[in-house]
N, C-alpha and C positions, 0 to 999 in steps of 0.2 A: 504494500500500500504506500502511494509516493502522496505526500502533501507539499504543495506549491505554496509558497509564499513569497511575494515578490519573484526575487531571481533565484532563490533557495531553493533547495527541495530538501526532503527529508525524509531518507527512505525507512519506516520502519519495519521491515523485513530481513534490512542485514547484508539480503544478499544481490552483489551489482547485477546481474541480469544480463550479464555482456552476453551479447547474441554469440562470439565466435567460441565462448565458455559456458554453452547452453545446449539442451536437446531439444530436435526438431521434432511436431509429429503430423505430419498430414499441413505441413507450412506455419505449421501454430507453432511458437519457443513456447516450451514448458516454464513456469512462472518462476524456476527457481533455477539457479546455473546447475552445473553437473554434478559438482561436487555438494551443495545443499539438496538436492534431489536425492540422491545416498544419504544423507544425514536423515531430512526428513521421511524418506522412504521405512528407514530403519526403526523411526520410532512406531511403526504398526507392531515390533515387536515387544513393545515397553510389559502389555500385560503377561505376556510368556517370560520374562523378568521377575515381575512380580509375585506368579503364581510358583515359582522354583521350574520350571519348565525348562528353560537355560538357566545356569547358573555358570559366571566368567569368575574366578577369583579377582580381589584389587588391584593387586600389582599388573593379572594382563590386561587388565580393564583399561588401565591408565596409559600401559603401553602402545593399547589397539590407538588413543588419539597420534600416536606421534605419526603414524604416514603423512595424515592429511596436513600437521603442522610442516614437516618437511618439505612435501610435495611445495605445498601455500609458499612456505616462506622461500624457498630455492627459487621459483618464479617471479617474487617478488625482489630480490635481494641480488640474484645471481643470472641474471640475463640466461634462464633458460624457459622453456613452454612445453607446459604438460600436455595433455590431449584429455576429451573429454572422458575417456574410460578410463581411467586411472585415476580422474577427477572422481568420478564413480564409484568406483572402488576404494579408495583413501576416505572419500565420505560415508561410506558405507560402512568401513571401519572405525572411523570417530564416533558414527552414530551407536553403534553397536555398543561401543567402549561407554560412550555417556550414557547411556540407557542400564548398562552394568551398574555405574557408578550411580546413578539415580537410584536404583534400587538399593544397591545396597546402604545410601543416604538414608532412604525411606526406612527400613529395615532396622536399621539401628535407632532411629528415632524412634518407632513404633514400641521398642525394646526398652529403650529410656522410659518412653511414656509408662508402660506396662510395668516394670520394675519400681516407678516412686510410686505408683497407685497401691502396688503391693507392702 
């Protein structure tokens, strides 16, 4: 969602939309670049999280973010250019990793709560 004001914009969504960092489908860009397409993608699996369905330990949780930090920051930093499947994929893996770490946020809060009532 972009809001205009004057010469401003302000996008809150996060993510730039650059067409040549985006998938195509029937001439439509998909609303999110490729690598937030994977991120968000990934969180349809938040409730299989939740329910113990998948279960990631922390440590790989936190490691699954580092592709898409990599990938992001070597493009930004280092005059090279990913491609959109790999953008896919690195976001796929963030998402997955943060959706770990969500849970197991939730989880442990849930446990604090449950432990001072007791």
């Amino acid at each position: 969602m972009m809001i205009k004001v004057k010469n401003y914009q302000l996008n809150l969504t996060s993510c730039h939309r650059l067409p040549e960092r985006s998938f195509f489908f029937r001439g439509k860009q998909f609303p999110f670049c490729a690598r937030c397409t994977g991120i968000n993608l990934s969180f349809l699996l938040m409730p299989l999280f939740l329910f113990n369905i998948i279960y990631i330990n922390l440590a790989i949780s936190l490691l699954l973010l580092f592709p898409a930090l990599i990938d992001g920051l070597t493009q930004a930093f280092c005059n090279r250019e990913s491609n959109n499947y790999l953008r896919l994929a690195t976001g796929l893996m963030m998402g997955i990793g943060l959706n770990s770490i969500a849970a197991h946020t939730g989880k442990g809060i849930g446990a604090l709560i449950i432990n001072s009532i007791h």
